[in-house]
C-alpha positions as CSV (number, residue, x, y, z in Angstrom):
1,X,7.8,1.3,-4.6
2,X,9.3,4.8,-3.8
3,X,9.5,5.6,-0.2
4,X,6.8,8.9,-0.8
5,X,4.5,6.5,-2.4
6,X,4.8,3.7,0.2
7,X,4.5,6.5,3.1
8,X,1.1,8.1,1.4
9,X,-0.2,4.4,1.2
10,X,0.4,3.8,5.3
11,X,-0.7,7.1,5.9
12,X,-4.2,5.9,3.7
13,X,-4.1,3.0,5.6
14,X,-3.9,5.3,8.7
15,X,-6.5,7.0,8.5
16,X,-8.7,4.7,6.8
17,X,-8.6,2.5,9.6
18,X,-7.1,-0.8,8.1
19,X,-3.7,-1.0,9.8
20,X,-2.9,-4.1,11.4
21,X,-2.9,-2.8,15.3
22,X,1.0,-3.1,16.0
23,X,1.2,-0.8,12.4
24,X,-1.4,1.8,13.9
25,X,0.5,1.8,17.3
26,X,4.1,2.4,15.3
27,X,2.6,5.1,13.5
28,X,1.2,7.2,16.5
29,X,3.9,6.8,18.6
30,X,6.2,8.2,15.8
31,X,2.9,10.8,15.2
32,X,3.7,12.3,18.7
33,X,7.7,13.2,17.7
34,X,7.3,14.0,14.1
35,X,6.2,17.0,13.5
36,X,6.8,16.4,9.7
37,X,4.2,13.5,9.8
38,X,2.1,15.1,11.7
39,X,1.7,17.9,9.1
40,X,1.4,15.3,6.7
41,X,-1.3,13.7,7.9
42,X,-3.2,16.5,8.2
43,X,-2.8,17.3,4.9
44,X,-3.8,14.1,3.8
45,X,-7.1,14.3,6.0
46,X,-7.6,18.1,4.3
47,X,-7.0,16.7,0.8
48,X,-10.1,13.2,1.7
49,X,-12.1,16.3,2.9
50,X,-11.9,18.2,-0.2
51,X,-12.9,15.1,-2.7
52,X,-15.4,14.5,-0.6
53,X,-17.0,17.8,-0.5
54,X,-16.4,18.3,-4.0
55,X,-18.7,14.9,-4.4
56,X,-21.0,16.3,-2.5
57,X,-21.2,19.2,-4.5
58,X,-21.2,16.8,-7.8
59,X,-24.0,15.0,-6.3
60,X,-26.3,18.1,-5.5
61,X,-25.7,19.7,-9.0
62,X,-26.8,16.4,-10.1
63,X,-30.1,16.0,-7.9
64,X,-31.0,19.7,-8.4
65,X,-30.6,19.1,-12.3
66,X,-33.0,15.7,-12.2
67,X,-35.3,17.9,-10.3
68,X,-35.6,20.4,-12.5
69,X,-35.7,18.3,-15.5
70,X,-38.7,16.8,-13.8
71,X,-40.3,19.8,-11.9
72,X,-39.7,22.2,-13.4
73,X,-40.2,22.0,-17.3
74,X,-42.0,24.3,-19.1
């Protein structure tokens, strides 16, 4: 796998919470000298917040249109 792919899938892994605790410890030791990875990491938390948002947003649109299909037809 390309190196940009495999460092997106730890930094998943990361932040999801299923690194293996000697991964996790790597990671924020080399987290406190890298400010490259560090920037990347935030982005990656910025870009989980955005879907999920954006889901959120889905699923209201969603609920408000069931409700009105229901509620409100004339």
């Amino acid at each position: 796998m390309r190196p940009e792919l495999e460092e997106i899938k730890l930094l998943e892994a990361f932040l999801g919470g299923s690194l293996h605790e000697e991964q996790e410890q790597e990671l924020e030791i080399q987290l406190l000298w890298d400010q490259g990875l560090q920037q990347k990491v935030k982005l990656q938390e910025l870009a989980y917040r955005a879907v999920q948002e954006a889901g959120r947003k889905q699923l209201r649109q969603e609920l408000q249109a069931i409700h009105n299909r229901l509620f409100l037809r004339t």
